[in-house]
Rosetta silent file (secondary structure, phi, psi, omega in degrees, C-alpha in Angstrom):
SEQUENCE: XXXXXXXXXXXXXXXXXXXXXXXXXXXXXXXXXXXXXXXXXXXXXXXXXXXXXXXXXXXXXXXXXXXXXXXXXXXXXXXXXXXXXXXXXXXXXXXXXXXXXXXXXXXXXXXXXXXXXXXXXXXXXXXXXXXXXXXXXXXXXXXXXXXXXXXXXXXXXXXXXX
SCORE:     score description
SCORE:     0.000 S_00000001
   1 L     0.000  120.417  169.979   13.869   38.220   34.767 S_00000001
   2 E  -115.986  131.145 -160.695   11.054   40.451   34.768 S_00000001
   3 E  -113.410  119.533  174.553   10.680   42.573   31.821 S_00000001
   4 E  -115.599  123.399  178.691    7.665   45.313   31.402 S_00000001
   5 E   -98.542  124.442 -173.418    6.815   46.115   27.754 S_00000001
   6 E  -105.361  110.797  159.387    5.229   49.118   27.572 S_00000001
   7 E  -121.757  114.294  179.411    3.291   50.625   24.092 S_00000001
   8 L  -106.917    6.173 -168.505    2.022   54.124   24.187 S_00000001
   9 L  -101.329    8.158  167.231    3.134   54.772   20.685 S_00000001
  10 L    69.437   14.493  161.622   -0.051   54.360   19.205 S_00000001
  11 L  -119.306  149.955  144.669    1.759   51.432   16.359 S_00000001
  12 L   -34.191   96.593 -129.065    1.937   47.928   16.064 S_00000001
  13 L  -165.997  138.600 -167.727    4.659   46.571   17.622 S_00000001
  14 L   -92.541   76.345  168.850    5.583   42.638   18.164 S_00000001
  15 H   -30.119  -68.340 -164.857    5.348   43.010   22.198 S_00000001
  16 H   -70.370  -28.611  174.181    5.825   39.496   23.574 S_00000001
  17 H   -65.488  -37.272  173.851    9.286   39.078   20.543 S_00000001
  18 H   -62.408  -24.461 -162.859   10.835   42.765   22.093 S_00000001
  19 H   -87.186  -64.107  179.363    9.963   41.245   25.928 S_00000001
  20 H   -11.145  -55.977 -172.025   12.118   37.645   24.377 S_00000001
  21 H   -84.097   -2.132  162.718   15.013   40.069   23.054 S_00000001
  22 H   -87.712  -61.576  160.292   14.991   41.997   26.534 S_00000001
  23 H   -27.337  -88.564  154.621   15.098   38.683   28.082 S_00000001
  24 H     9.426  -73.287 -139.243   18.208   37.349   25.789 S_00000001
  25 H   -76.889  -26.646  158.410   19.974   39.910   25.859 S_00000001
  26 H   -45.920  -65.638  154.299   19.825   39.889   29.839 S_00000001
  27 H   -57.532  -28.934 -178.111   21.036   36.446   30.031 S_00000001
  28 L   -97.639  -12.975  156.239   23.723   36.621   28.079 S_00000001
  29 L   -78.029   -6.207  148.521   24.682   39.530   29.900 S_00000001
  30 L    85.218   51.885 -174.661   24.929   37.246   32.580 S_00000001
  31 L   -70.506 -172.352 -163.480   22.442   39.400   34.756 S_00000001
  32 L  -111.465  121.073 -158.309   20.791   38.094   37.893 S_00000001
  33 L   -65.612  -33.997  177.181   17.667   36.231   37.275 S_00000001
  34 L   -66.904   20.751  175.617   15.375   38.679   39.602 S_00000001
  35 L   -84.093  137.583  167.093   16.760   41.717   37.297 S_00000001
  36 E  -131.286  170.161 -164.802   14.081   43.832   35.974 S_00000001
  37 E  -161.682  158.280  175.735   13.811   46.464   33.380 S_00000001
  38 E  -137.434  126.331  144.071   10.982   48.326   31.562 S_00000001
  39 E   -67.485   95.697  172.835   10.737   48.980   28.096 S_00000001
  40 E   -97.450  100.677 -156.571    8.686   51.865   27.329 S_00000001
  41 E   -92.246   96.567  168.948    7.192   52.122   23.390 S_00000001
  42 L   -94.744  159.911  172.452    6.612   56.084   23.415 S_00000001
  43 L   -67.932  167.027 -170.856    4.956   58.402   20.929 S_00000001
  44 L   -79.159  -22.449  173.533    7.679   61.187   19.115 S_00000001
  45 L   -67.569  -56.413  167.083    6.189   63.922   21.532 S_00000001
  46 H   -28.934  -58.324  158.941    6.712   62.316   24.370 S_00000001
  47 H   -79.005   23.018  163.755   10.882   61.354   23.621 S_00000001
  48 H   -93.421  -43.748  137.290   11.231   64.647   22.662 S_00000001
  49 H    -6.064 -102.147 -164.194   10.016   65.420   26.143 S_00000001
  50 H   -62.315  -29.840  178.946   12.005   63.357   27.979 S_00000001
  51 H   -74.225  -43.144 -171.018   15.296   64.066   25.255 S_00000001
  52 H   -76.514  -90.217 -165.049   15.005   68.048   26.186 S_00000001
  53 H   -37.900  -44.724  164.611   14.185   67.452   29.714 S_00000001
  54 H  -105.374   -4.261 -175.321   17.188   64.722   30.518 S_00000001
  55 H  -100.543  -18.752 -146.562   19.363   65.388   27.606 S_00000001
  56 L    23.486   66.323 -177.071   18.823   68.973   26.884 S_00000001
  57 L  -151.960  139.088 -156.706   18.403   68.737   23.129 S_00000001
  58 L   -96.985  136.350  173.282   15.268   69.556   21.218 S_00000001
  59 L    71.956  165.035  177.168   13.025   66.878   19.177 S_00000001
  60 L   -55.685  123.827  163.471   12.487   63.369   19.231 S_00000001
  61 L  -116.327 -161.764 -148.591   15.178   60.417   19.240 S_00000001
  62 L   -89.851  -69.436  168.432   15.517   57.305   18.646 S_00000001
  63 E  -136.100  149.941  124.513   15.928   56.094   22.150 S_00000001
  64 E   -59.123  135.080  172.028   16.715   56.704   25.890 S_00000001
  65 E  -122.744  157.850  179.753   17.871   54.489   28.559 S_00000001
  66 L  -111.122   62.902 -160.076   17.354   55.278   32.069 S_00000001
  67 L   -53.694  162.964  177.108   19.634   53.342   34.482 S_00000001
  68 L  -124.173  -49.714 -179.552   18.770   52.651   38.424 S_00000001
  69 L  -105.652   22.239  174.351   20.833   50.367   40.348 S_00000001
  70 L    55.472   53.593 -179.230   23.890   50.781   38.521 S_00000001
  71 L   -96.578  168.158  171.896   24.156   47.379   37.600 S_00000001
  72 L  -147.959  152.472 -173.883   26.770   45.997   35.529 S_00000001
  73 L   -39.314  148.362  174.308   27.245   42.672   33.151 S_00000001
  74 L   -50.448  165.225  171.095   28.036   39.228   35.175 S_00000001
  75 E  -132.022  137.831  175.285   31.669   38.340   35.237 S_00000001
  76 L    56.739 -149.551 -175.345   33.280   34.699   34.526 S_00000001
  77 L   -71.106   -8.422 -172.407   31.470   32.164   36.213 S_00000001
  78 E  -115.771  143.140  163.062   29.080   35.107   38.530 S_00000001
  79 L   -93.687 -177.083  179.930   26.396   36.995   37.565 S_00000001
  80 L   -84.084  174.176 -150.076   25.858   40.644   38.512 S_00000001
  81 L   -77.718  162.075  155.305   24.048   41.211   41.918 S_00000001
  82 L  -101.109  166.455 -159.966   20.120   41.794   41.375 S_00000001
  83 L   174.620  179.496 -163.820   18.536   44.679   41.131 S_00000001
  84 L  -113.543   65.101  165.095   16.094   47.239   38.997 S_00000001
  85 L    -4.823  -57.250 -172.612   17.978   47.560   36.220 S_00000001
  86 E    88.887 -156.322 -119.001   15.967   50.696   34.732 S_00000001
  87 E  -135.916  113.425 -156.294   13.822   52.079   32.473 S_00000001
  88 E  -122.314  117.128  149.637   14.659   52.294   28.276 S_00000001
  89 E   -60.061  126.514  176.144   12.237   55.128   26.321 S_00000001
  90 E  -156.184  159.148 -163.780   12.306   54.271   22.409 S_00000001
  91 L  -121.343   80.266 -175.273   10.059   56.048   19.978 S_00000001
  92 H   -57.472  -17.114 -171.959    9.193   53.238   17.026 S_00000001
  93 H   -85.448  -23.566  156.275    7.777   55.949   14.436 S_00000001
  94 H   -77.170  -28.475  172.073   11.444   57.537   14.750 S_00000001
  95 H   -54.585  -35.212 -165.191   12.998   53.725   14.310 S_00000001
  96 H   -52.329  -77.879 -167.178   10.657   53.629   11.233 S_00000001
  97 H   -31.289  -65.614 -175.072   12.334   56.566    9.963 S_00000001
  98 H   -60.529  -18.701 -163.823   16.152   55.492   10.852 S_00000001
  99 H   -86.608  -51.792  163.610   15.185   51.864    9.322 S_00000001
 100 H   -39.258  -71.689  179.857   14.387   53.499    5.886 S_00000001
 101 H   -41.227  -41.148 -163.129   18.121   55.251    6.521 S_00000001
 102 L  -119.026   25.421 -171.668   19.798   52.383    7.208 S_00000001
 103 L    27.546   70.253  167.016   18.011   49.943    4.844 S_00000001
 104 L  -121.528  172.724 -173.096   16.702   47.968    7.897 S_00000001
 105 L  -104.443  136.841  158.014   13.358   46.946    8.354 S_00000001
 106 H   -14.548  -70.580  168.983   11.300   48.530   11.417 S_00000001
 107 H   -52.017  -41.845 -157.582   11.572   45.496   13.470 S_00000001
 108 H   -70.960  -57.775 -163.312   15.143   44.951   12.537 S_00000001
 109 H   -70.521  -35.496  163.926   15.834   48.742   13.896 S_00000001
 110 H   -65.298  -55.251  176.401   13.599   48.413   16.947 S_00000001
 111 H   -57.133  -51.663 -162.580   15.474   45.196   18.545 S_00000001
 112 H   -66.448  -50.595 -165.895   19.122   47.011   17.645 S_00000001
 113 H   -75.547  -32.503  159.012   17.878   49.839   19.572 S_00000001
 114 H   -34.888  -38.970  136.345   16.515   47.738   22.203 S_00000001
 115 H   -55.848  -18.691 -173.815   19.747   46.086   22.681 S_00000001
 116 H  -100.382  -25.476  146.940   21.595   49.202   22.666 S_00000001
 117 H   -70.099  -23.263  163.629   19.569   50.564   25.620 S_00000001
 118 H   -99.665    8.185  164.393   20.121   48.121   27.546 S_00000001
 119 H   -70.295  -20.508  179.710   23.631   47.875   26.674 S_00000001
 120 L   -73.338  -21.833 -167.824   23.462   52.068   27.724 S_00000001
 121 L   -74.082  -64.139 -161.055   21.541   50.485   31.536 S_00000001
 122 L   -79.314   24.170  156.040   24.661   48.477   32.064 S_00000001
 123 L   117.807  -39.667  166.422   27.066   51.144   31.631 S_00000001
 124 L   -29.101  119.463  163.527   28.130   51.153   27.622 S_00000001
 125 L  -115.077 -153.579 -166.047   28.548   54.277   26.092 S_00000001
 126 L  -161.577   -9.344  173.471   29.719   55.426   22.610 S_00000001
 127 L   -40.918  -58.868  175.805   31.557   58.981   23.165 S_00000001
 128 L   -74.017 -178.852  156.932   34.837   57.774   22.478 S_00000001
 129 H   -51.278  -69.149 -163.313   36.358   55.784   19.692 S_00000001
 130 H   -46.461  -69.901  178.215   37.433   53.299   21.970 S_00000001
 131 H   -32.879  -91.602  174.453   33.912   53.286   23.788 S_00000001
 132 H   -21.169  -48.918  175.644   31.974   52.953   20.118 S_00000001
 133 H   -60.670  -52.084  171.972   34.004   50.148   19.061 S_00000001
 134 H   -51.534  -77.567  169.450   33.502   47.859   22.088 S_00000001
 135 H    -6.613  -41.837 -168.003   29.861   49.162   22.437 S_00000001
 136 H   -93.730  -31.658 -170.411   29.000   48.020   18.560 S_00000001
 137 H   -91.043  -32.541  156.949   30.365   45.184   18.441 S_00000001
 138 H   -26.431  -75.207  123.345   29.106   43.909   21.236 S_00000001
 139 H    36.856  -70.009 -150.293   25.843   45.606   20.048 S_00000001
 140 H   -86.414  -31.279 -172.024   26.033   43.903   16.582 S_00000001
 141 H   -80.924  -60.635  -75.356   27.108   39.992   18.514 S_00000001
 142 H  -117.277  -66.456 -158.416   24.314   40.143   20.765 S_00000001
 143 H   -59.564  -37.562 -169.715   21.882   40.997   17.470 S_00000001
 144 H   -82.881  -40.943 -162.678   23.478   38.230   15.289 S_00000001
 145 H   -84.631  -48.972  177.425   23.177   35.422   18.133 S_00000001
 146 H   -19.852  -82.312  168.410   19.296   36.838   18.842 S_00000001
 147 H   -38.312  -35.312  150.277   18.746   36.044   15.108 S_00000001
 148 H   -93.315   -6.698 -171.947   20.048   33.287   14.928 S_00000001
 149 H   -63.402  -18.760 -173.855   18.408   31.590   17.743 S_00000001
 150 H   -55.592  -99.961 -169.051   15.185   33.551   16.019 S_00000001
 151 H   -41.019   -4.774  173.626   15.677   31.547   12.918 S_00000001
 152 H   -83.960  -86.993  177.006   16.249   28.138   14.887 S_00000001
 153 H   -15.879  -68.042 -166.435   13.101   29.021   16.506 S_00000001
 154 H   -90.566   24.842  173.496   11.010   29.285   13.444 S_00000001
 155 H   -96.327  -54.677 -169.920   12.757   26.233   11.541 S_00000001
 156 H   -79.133  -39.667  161.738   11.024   24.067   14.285 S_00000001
 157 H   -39.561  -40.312  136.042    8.164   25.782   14.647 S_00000001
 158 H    -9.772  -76.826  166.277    7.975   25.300   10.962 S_00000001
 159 H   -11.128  -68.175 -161.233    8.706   21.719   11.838 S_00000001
 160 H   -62.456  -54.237 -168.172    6.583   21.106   14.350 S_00000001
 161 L   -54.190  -17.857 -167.112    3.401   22.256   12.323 S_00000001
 162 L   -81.519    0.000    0.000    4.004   20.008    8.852 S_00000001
């Protein structure tokens, strides 16, 4: 899978752990191993740009995603076809903000929205009820297996080093 991490947002931002969690979250969506996607770490002018210009609504959000080939998650035993996923806009100095809100840590709020754009590439919305429920939980399983595999990770690393 190739995954381009982009940061233009002028902050500090754990690059190669957001390209991991793009990765992940790809596989277990049972994508196509040649699927690509770009992550783009913008400044608040910039999505506020891009929110009035594809969104029509004024100021900065949290994130956009931009799909391309219309792909959608693997099924069963097949994965989905390959293809150019598309392109997810996220603003970390508004995650900052929302992380404070939701008594998450920065990082914590940047990977949920990073999963939740590309759960928005592969077709997942949130309008409905219905839509919102699937969408979160999904959203929320994804976040929980990331984490733990996270913490697995850094038990051996841990390990490895004594």
């Amino acid at each position: 899978m190739n995954v381009d991490v982009l940061n233009e947002s002028g902050t500090d931002v754990e690059l190669a752990a957001l390209t991991a969690l793009c990765r992940f979250t790809m596989r277990r969506m049972r994508l196509h191993p040649a699927t690509e996607l770009c992550l783009r770490l913008v400044e608040p002018g910039t999505i506020a740009t891009l929110n009035r210009q594809w969104m029509d609504k004024e100021g900065p959000t949290d994130v956009l995603s931009f799909p391309m080939d219309e792909l959608s998650p693997g099924h069963d035993d097949a994965e989905a076809p390959e293809g150019y996923l598309g392109d997810i806009a996220l603003c970390p100095q508004v995650a900052a903000k929302q992380a404070l809100a939701n008594e998450r840590t920065t990082p914590e709020e940047i990977e949920l929205l990073t999963v939740h754009g590309i759960l928005h590439l592969l077709g997942y919305d949130h309008g409905e009820p219905a839509e919102h429920t699937v969408m979160f939980e999904l959203q929320d399983e994804l976040l929980d297996e990331w984490r733990q595999v996270q913490a697995g990770q850094d038990v051996e690393s841990t390990a490895e080093r004594s």
